[in-house]
GULUM-731980 format. One record per residue: residue number from 1; residue in one letter; x, y, z of N, C-alpha, C, O in turn. Coordinates in nm, 2 decimals, m for minus. Example, Ala and Ser with C-alpha at 12.3 -4.5 7.8 and 13.67 -1.06 7.14 Angstrom:
2
SITE     i   aa     n_px     n_py     n_pz    ca_px    ca_py    ca_pz     c_px     c_py     c_pz     o_px     o_py     o_pz
SITE     1    A     1.32    m0.57     0.78     1.23    m0.45     0.78     1.32    m0.33     0.78     1.42    m0.33     0.85
SITE     2    S     1.28    m0.22     0.71     1.37    m0.11     0.71     1.29     0.00     0.79     1.34     0.11     0.80
//
This chain:
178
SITE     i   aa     n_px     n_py     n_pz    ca_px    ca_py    ca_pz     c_px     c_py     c_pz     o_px     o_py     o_pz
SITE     1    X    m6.79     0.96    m3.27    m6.77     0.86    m3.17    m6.65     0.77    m3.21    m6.56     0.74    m3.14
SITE     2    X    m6.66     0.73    m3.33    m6.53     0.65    m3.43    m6.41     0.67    m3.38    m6.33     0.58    m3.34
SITE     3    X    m6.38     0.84    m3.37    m6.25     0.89    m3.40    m6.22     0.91    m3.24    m6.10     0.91    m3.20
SITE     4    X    m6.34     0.93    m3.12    m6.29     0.91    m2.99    m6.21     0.76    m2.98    m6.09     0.78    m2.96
SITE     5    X    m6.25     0.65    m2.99    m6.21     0.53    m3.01    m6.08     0.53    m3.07    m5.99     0.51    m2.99
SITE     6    X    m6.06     0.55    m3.15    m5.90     0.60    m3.24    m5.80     0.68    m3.16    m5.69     0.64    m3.17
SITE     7    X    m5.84     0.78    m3.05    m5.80     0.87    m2.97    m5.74     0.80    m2.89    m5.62     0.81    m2.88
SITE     8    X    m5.86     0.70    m2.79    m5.86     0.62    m2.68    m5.74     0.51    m2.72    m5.64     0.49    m2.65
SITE     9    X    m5.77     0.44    m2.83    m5.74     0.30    m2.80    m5.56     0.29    m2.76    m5.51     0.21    m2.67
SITE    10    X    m5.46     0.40    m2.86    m5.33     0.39    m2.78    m5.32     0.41    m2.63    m5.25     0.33    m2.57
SITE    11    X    m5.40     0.52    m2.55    m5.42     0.49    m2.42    m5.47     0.41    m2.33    m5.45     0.41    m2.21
SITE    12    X    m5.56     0.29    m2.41    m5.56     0.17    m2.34    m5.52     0.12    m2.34    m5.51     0.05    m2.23
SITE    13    X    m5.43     0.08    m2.48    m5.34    m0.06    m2.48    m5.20     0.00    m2.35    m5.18    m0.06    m2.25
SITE    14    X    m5.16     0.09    m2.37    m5.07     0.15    m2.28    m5.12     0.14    m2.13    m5.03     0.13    m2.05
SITE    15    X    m5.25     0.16    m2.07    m5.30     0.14    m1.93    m5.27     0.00    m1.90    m5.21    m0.03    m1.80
SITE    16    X    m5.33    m0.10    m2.03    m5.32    m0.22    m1.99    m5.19    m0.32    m1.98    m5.15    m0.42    m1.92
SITE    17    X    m5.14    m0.22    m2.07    m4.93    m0.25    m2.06    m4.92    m0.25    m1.91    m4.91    m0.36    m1.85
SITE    18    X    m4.93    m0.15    m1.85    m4.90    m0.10    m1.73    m4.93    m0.18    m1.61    m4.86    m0.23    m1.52
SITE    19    X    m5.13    m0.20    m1.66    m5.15    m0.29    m1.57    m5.13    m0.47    m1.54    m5.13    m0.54    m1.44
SITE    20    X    m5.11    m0.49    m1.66    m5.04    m0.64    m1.64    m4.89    m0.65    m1.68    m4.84    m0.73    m1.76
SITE    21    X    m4.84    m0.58    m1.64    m4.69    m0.56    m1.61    m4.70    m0.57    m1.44    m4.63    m0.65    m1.38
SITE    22    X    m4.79    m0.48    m1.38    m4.78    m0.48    m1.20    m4.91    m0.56    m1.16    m4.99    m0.54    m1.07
SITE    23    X    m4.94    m0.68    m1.29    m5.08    m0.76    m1.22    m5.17    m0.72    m1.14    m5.18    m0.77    m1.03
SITE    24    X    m5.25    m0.61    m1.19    m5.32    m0.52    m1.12    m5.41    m0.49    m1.22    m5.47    m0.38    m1.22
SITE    25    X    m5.45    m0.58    m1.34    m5.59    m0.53    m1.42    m5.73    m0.54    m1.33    m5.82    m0.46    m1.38
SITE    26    X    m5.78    m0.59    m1.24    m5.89    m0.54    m1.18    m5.89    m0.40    m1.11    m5.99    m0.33    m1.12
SITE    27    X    m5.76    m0.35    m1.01    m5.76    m0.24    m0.98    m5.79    m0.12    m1.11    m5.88    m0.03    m1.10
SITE    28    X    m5.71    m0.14    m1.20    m5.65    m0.04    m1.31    m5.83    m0.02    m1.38    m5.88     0.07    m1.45
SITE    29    X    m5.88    m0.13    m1.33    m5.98    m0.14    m1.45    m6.11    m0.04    m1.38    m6.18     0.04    m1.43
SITE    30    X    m6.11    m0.07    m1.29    m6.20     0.00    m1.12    m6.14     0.14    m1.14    m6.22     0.23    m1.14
SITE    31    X    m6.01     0.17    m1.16    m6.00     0.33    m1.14    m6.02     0.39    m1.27    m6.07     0.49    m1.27
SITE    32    X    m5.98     0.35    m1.35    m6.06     0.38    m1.47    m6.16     0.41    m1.52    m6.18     0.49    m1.62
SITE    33    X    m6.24     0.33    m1.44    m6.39     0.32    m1.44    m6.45     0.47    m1.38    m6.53     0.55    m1.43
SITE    34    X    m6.37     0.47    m1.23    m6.36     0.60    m1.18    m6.37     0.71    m1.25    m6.47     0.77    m1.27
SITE    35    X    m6.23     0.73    m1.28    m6.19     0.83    m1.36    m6.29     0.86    m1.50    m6.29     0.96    m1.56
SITE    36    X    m6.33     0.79    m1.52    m6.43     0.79    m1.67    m6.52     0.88    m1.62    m6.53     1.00    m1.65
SITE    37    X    m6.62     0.81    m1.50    m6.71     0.90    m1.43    m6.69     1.01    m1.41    m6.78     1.10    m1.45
SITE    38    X    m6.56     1.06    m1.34    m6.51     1.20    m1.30    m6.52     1.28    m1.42    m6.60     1.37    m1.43
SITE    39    X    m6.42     1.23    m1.56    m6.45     1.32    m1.64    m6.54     1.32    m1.74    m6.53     1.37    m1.85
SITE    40    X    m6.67     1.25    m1.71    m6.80     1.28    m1.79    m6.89     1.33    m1.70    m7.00     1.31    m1.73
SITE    41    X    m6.85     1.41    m1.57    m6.96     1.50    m1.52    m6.94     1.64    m1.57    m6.82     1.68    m1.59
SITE    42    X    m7.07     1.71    m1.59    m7.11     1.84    m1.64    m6.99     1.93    m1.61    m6.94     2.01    m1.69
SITE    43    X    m6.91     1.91    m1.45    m6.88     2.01    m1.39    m6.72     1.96    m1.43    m6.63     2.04    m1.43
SITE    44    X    m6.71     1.85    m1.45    m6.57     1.84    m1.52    m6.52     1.85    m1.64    m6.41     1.80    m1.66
SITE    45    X    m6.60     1.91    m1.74    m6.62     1.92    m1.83    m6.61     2.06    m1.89    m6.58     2.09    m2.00
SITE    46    X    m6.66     2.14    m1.74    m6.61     2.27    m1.76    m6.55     2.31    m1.75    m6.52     2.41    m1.82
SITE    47    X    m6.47     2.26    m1.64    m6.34     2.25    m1.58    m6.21     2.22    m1.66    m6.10     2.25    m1.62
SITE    48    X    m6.22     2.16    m1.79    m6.13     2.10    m1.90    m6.15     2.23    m2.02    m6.05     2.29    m2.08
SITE    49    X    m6.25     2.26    m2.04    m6.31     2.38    m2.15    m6.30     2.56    m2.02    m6.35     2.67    m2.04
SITE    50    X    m6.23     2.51    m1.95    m6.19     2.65    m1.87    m6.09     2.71    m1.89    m6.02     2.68    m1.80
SITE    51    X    m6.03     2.81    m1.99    m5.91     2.85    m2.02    m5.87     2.92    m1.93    m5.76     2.98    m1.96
SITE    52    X    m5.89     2.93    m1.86    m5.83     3.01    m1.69    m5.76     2.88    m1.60    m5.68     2.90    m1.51
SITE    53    X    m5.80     2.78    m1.64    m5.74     2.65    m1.57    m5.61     2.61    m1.64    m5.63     2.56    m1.76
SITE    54    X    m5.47     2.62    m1.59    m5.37     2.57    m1.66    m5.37     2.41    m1.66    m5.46     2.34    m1.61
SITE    55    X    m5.30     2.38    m1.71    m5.27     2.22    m1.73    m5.22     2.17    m1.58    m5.29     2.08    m1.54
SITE    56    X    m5.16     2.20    m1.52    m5.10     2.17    m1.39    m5.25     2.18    m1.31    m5.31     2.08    m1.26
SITE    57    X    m5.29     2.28    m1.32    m5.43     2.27    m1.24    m5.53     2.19    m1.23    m5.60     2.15    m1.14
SITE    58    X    m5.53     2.17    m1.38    m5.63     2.06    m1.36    m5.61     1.94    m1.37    m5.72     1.88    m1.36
SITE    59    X    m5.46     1.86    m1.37    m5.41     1.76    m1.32    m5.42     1.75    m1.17    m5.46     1.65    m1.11
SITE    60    X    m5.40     1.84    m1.12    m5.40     1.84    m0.94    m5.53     1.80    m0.91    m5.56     1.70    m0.85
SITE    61    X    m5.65     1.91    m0.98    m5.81     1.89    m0.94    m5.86     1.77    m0.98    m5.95     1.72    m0.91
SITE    62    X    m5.81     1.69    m1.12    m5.84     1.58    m1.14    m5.85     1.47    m1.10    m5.93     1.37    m1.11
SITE    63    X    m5.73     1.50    m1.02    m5.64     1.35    m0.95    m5.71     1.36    m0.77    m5.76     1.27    m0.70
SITE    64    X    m5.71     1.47    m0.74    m5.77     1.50    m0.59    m5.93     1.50    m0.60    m5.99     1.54    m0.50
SITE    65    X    m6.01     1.47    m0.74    m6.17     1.48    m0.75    m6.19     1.30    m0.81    m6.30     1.25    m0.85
SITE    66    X    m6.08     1.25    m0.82    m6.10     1.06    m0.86    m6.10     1.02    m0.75    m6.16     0.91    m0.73
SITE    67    X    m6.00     1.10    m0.63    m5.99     1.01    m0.46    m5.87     0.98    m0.48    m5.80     1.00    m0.58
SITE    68    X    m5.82     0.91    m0.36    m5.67     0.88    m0.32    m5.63     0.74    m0.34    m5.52     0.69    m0.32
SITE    69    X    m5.78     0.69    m0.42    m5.72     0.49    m0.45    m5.66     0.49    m0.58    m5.64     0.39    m0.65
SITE    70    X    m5.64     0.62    m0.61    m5.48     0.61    m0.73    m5.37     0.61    m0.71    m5.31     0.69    m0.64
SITE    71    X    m5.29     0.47    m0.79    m5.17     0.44    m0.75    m5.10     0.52    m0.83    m5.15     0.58    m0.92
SITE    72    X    m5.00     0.52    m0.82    m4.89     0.65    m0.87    m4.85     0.62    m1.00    m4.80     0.71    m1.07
SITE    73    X    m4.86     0.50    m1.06    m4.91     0.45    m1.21    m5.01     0.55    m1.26    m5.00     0.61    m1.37
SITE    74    X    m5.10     0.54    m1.19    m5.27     0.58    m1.21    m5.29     0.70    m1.21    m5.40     0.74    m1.22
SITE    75    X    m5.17     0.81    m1.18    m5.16     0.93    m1.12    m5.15     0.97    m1.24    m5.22     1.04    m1.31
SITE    76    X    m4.96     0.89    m1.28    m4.91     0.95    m1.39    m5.05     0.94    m1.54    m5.08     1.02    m1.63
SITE    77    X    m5.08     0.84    m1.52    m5.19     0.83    m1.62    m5.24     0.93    m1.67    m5.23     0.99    m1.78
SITE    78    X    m5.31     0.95    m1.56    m5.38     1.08    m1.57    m5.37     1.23    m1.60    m5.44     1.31    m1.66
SITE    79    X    m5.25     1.22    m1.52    m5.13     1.33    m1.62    m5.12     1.36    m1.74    m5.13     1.47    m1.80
SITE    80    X    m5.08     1.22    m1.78    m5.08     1.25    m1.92    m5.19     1.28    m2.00    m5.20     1.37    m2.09
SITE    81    X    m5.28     1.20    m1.95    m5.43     1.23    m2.02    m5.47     1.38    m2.04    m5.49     1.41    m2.16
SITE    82    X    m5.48     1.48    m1.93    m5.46     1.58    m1.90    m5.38     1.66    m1.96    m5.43     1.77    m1.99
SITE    83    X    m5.18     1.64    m2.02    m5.11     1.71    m2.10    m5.17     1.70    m2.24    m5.17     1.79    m2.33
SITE    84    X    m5.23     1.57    m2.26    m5.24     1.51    m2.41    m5.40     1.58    m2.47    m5.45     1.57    m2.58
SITE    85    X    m5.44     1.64    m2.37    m5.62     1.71    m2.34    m5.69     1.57    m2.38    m5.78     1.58    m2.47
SITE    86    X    m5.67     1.47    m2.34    m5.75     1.34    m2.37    m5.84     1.31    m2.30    m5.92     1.23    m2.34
SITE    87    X    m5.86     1.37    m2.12    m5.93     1.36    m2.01    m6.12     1.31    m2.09    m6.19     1.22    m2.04
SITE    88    X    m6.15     1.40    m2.20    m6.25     1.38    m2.21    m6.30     1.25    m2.33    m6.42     1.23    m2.37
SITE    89    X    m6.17     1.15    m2.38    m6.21     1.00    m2.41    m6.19     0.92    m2.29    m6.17     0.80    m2.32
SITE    90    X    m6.18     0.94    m2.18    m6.19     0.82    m2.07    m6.27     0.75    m2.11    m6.25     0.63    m2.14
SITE    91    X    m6.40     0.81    m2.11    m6.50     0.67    m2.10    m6.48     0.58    m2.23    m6.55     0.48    m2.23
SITE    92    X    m6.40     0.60    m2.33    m6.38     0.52    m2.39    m6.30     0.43    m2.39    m6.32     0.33    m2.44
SITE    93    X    m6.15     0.48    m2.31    m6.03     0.46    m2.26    m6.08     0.33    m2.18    m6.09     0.22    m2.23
SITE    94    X    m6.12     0.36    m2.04    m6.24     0.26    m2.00    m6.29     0.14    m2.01    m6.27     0.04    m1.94
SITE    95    X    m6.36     0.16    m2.15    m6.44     0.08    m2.23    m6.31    m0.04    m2.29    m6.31    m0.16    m2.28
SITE    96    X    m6.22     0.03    m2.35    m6.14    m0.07    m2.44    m6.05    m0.13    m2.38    m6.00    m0.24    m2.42
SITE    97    X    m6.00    m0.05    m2.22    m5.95    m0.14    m2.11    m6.01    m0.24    m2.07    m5.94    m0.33    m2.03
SITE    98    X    m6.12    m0.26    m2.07    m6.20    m0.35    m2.02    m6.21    m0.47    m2.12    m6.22    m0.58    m2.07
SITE    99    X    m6.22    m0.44    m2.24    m6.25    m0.48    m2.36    m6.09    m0.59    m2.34    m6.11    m0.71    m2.33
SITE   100    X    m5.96    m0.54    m2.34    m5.86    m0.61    m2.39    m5.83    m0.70    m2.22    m5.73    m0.78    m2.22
SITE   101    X    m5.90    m0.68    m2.10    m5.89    m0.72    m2.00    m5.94    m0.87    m2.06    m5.88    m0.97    m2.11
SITE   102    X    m6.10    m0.83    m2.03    m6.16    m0.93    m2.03    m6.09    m1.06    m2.17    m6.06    m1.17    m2.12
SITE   103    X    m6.06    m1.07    m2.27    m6.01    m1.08    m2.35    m5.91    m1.16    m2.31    m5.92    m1.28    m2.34
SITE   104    X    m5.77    m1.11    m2.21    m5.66    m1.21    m2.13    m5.68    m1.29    m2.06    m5.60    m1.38    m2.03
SITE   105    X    m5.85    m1.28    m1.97    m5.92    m1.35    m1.87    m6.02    m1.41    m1.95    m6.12    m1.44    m1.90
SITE   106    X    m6.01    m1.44    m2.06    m6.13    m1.56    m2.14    m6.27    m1.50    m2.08    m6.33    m1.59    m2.02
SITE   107    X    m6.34    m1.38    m2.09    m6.42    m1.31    m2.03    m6.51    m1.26    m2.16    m6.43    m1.23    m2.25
SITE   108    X    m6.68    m1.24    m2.21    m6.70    m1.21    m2.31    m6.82    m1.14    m2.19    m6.88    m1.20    m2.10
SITE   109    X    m6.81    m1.02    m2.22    m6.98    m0.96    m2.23    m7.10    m0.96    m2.24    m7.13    m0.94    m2.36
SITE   110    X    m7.21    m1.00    m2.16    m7.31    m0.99    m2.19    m7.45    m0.93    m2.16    m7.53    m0.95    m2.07
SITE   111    X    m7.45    m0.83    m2.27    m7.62    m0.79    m2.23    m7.72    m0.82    m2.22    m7.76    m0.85    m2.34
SITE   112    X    m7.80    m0.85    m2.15    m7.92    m0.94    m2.13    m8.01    m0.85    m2.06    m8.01    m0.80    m1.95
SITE   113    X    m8.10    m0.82    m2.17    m8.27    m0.76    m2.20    m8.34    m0.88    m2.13    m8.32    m1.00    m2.16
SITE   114    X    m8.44    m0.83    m2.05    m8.55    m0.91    m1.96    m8.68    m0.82    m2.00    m8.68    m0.70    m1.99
SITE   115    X    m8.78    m0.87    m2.04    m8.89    m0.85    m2.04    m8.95    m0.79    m1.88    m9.01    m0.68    m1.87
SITE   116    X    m8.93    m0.88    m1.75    m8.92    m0.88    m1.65    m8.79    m0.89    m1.53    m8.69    m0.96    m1.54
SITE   117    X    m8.82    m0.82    m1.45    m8.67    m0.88    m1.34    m8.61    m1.04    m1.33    m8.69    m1.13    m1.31
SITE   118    X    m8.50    m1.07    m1.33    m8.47    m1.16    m1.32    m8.43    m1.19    m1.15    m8.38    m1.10    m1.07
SITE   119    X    m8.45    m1.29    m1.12    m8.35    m1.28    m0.96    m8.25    m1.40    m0.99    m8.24    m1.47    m1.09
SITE   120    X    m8.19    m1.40    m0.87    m7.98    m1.41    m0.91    m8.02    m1.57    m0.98    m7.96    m1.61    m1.08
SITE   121    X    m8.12    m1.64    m0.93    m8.11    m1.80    m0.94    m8.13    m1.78    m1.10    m8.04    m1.80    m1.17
SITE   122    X    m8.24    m1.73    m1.16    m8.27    m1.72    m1.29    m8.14    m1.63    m1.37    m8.12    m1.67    m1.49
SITE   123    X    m8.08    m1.54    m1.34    m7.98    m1.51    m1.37    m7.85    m1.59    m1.42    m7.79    m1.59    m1.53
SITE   124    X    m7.80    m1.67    m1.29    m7.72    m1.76    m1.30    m7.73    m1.88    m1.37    m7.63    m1.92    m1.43
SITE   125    X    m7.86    m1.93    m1.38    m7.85    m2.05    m1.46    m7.88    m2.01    m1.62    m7.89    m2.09    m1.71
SITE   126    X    m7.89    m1.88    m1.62    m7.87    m1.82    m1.76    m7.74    m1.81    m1.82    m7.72    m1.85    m1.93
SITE   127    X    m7.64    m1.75    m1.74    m7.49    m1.73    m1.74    m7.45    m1.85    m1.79    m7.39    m1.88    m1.89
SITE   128    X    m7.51    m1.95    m1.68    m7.43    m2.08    m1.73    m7.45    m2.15    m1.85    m7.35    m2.21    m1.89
SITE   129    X    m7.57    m2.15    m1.91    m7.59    m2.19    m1.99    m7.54    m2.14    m2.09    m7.50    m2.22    m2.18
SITE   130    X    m7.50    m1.95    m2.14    m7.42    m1.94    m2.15    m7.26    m1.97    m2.19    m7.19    m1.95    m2.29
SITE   131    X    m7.24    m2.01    m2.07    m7.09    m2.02    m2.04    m7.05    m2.16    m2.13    m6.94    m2.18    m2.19
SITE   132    X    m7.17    m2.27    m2.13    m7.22    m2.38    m2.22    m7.16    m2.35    m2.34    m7.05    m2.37    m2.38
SITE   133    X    m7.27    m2.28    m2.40    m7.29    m2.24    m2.55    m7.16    m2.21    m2.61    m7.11    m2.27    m2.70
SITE   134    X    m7.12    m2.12    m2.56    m7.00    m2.00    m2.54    m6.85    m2.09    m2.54    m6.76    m2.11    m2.62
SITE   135    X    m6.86    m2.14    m2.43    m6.73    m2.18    m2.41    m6.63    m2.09    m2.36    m6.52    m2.09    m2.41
SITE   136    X    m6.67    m1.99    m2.25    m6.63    m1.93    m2.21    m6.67    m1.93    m2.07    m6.76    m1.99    m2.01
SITE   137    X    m6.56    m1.79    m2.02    m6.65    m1.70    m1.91    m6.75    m1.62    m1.91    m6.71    m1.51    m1.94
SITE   138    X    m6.88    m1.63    m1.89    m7.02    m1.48    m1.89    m6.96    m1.35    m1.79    m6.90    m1.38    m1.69
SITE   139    X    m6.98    m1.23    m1.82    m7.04    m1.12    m1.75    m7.10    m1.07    m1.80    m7.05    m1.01    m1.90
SITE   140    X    m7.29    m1.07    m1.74    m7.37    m1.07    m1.77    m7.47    m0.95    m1.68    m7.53    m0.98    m1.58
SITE   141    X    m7.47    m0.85    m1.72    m7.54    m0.79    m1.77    m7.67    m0.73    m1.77    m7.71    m0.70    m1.88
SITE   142    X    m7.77    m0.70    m1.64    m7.90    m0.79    m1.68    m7.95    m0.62    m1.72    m7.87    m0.53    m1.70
SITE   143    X    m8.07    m0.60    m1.78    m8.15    m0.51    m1.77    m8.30    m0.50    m1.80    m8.32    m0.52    m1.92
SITE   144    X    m8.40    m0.48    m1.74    m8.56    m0.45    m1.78    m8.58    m0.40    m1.90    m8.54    m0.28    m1.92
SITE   145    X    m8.62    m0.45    m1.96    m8.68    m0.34    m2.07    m8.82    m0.43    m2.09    m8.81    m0.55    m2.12
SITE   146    X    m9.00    m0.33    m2.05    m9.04    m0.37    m2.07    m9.15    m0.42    m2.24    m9.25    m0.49    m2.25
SITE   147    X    m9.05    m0.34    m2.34    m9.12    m0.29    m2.45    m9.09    m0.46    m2.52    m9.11    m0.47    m2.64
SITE   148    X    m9.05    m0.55    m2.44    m9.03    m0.70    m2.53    m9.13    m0.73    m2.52    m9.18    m0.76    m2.63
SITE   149    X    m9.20    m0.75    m2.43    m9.36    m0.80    m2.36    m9.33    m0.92    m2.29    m9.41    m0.94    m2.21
SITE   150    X    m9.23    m1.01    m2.31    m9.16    m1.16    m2.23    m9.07    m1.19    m2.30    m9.05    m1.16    m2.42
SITE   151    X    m8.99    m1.27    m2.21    m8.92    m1.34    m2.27    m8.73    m1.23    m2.25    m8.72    m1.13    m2.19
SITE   152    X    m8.62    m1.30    m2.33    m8.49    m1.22    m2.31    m8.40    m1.19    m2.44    m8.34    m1.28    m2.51
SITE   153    X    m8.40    m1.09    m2.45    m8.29    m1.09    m2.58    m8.12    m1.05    m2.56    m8.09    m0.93    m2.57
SITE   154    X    m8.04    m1.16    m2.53    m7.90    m1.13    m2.53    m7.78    m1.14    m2.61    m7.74    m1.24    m2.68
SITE   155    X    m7.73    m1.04    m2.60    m7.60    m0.97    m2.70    m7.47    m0.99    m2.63    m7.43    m0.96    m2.52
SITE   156    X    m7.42    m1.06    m2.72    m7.30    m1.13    m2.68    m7.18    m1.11    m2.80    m7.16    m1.19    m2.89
SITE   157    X    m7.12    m1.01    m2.78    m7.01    m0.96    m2.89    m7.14    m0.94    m3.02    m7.25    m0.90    m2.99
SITE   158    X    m7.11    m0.98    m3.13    m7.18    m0.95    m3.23    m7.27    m1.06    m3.26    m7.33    m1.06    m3.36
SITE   159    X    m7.28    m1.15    m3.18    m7.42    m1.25    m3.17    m7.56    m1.15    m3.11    m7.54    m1.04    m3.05
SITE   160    X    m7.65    m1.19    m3.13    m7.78    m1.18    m3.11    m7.92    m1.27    m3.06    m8.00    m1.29    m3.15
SITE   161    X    m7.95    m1.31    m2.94    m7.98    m1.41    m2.94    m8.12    m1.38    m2.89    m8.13    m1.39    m2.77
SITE   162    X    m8.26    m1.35    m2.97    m8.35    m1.28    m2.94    m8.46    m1.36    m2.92    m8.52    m1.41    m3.02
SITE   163    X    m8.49    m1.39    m2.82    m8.61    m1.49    m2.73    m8.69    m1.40    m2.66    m8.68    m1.41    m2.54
SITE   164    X    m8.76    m1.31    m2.73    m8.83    m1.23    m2.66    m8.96    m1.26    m2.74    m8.97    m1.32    m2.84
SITE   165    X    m9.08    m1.20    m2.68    m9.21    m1.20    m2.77    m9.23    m1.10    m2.89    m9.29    m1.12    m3.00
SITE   166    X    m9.17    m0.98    m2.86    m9.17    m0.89    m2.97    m9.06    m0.95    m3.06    m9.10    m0.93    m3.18
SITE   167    X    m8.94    m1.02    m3.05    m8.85    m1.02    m3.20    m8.93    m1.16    m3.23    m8.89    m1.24    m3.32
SITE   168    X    m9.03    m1.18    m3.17    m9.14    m1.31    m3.25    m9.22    m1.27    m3.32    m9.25    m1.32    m3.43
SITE   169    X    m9.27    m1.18    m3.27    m9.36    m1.07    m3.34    m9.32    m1.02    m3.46    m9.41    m1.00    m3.55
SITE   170    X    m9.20    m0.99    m3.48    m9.13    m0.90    m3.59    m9.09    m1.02    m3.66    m9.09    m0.99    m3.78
SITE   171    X    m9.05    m1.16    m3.65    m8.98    m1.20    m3.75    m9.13    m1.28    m3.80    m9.11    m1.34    m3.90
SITE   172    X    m9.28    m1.30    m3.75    m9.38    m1.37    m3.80    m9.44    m1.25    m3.87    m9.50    m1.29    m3.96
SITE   173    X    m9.44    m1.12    m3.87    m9.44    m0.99    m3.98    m9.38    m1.00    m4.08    m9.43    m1.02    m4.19
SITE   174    X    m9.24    m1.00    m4.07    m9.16    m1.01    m4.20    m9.19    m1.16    m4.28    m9.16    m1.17    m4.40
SITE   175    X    m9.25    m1.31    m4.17    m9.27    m1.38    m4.31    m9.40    m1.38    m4.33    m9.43    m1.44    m4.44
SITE   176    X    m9.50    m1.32    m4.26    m9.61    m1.31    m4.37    m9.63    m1.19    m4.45    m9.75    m1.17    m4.47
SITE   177    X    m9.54    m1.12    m4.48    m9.49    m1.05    m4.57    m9.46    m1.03    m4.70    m9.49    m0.96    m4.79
SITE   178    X    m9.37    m1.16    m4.67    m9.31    m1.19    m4.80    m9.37    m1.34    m4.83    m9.34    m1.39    m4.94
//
C-alpha cells in the first residue's frame, strides 16, 4: 500500500497543479473521485490486465466508461495514467488530491464513529464544536458502528478523540490492571 502512495503522490501533486492553475479543485476532485471508482471495478481491472487491449484502447474505453464530465485537462490525465499503467493507483491519486485540496481550503477530515445514527442537528453541532476545538474547517464524516455500545469516537488527522463506552471500557481494564 506504501509504495502505491509513492506511485500516486507525483500524480497528484501534478492534478492539483493543473487544477488550481484553472480554479477548478472541486471539479478535478469530483472526477477523480469518478475515475478512482471506474478503475477499482472488477471489470476494469481486467480490462488493464488484458494483453489483447493496446494502450490507445484502453484510454478510449477509460475515458468513454468515466462519462463525458471530463474536461480535456481530465482527459489528458488519464492518458497519461493509462501510458504510465498507473490507472490502477487512482484511488490513491484521489485520496492525496483531496488530501492537498483540503489543505489550501483550511479543510481537515473527519471520521466520526456513532454508536447510533446521528441526524443532521446532532451532526452539525458536532462539526462545530469541532470547528471550535480545531480551528478550522470540519468535513465530517459520520458512520454507525454498533460495536461502541454509545457514545462517538472521532479521528481527526492523527488525533483520536474516543467518547465512546467501549474505549471506557478498555481504558478502566488497562487501569485496573496495572
Amino acid at each position: 500500500m506504501a509504495e502505491n502512495v509513492t506511485l500516486a503522490r507525483p500524480y497528484a501533486e501534478a492534478a492539483f497543479q493543473l487544477a488550481r492553475g484553472g480554479n477548478a479543485l472541486a471539479a478535478w476532485s469530483q472526477s477523480l473521485g469518478r475515475m478512482a471508482i471506474v478503475a477499482g471495478t472488477a471489470e476494469m481491472q481486467e480490462c488493464i490486465a488484458n494483453p489483447r487491449l493496446s494502450p490507445e484502447q484502453l484510454k478510449l474505453l477509460f475515458v468513454e466508461v468515466v462519462g463525458d464530465g471530463l474536461s480535456a485537462d481530465q482527459q489528458n490525465f488519464a492518458r497519461v495514467l493509462v501510458d504510465n499503467d498507473r490507472i490502477s493507483v487512482l484511488p490513491e491519486i484521489a485520496e492525496l488530491f483531496d488530501e492537498l485540496k483540503n489543505a489550501q481550503e483550511g479543510v481537515q477530515d473527519a471520521d466520526v464513529e456513532s454508536a447510533f445514527p446521528l441526524d443532521q442537528a446532532a451532526t452539525a453541532a458536532l462539526t462545530a464544536d469541532l470547528e471550535r476545538k480545531f480551528n478550522c474547517r470540519i468535513k465530517a464524516t459520520v458512520r454507525v458502528v454498533p460495536d461502541l455500545i454509545g457514545g462517538v469516537r472521532i479521528s481527526l488527522g492523527d488525533e483520536v478523540i474516543d467518547a465512546s463506552v467501549r474505549g471506557k471500557l478498555a481504558a478502566m481494564a488497562t487501569a485496573l490492571k496495572n
